[in-house]
N, C-alpha and C positions, 0 to 999 in steps of 0.2 A: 370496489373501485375507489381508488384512493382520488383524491383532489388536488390537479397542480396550479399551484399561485406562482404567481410574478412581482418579482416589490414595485411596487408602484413608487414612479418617476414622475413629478411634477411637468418638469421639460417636454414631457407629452401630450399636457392636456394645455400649454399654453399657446395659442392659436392666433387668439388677435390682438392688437394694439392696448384694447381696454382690459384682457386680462392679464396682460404683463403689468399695467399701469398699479390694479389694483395690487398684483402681488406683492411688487415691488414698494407699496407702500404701506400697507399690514406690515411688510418687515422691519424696514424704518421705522414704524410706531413702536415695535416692538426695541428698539434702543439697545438691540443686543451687536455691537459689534462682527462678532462672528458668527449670529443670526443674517445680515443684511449682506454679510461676504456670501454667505452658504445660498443665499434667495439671487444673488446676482449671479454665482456659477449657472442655479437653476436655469435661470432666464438665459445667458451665456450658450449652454448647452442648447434650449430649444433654438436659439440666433444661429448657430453653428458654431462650432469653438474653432473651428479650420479659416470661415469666413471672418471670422471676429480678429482672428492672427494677423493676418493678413489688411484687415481695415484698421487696428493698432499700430500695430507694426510691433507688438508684442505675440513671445513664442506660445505656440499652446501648452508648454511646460509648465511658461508665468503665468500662463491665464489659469489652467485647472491648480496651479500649487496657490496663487493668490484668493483664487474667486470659489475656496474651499470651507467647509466647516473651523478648520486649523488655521484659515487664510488669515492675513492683515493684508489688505490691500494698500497701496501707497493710494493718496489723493491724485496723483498723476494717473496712476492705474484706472484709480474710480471711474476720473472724469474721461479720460480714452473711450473705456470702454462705454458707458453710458452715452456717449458722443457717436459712439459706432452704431449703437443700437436704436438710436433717434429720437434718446431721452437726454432728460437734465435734471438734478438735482436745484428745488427751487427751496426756500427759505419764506418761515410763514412764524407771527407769533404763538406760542405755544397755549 
């Protein structure tokens, strides 16, 4: 009897307020540009990318081609989206 797996999807196990919080800030730490685009699709995706469309007023074409591994997001984008999701980007000395 063989063994079937599933890739495992972050977007699934994010649930509440406090673990989007954390996730989304381990990413951020990590300073990788296209780490923190790839963690906001994640987060994006468990929000619903159809509702997030719709609360931007950006397509879910820009949202999964921006808020992807390959993504640059525009700071316009960031802040939309983050705004949609009922976070903020805060600034803190290093």
């Amino acid at each position: 009897m063989s063994l079937e797996t599933k890739p495992f999807d972050m977007a699934n196990h994010l649930k509440t307020e406090t673990e989007v919080v954390d996730f989304l800030s381990a990413a951020f730490e990590e300073e990788d540009p296209a780490y923190i685009a790839h963690a906001l699709g994640v987060v994006a995706r468990a929000h619903g990318i159809s509702q997030l469309s719709k609360e931007t007023g950006l397509t879910r074409e820009t949202l999964y081609k921006s808020l992807s591994d390959e993504g640059n997001p525009t700071l316009s984008t960031l802040t939309k989206v983050m705004k949609a999701m009922g976070l903020r980007v805060t600034v803190q000395t290093a």
